[in-house]
N, C-alpha and C positions, 0 to 999 in steps of 0.2 A: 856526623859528629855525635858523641854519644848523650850530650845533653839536650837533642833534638828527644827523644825517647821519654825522656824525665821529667824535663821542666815545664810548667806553663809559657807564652811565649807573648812576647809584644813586638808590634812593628817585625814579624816575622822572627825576632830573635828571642832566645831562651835567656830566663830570668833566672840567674842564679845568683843566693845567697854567699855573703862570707859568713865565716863561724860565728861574730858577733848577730848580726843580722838574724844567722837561724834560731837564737838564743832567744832574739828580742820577737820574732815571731811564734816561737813558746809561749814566751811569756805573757804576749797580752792574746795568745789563742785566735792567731787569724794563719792563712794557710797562702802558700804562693799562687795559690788561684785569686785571692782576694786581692793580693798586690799585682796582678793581672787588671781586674776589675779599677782599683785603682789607678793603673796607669793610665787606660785605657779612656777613663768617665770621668776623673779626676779635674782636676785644677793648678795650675802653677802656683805654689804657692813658697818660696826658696824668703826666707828672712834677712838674709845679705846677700853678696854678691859669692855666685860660685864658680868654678872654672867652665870653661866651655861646653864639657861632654856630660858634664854632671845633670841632675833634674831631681828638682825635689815638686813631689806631686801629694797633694790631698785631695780626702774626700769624705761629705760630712757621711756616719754610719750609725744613724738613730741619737740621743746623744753624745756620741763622739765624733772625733776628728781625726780618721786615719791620715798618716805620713809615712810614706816611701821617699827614700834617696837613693838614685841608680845611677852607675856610671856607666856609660852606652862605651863598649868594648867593639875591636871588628867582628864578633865571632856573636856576641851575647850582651847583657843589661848583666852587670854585677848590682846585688844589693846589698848595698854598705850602711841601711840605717832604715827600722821601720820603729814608729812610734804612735802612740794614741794619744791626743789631748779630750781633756773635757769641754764642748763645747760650748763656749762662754760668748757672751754678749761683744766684750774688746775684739774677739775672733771673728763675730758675725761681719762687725765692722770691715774688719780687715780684709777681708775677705770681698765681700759685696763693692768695695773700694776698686782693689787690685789685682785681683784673681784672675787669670787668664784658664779659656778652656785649652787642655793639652791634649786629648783624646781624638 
């Protein structure tokens, strides 16, 4: 397939952005290898309840708080939402609480 070529890959499969996604990985300047990294070293860290095949992953990055949201497809991990928090005390909590390793 032609996104075995392209993409960086998790769990053997290619991680491919939708159009918002690529925008938001513009914008805060991190690259589909680092949402590799991410998936990969990360932590569960989803704030509600999401559907089955979905995975929202963080991981702390100096201080910030990278977040990837992937939907596990047969074929590839669609990425439908990358974001950055600033890594705040309420978050450490959170974290240190409930955080599952996902890697």
């Amino acid at each position: 397939m032609i996104f075995d070529k392209v993409y960086p890959k998790y769990k053997n499969k290619p991680i491919v952005p939708t159009k918002d996604a690529a925008f938001e990985l513009l914008h805060i300047s991190i690259s589909l290898e680092d949402i590799s990294e991410i998936l990969d070293k990360g932590i569960e860290c989803s704030t509600g309840k999401r559907k089955e095949n979905v995975c929202e992953v963080g991981l702390q990055r100096g201080r910030y708080f990278l977040k990837a949201v992937v939907v596990e497809k047969e074929d590839r991990f669609l990425l439908i939402h990358v974001g950055r928090l600033t890594f705040s005390k309420g978050l450490k909590k959170k974290l240190k609480s409930g955080g599952k390793n996902v890697g």
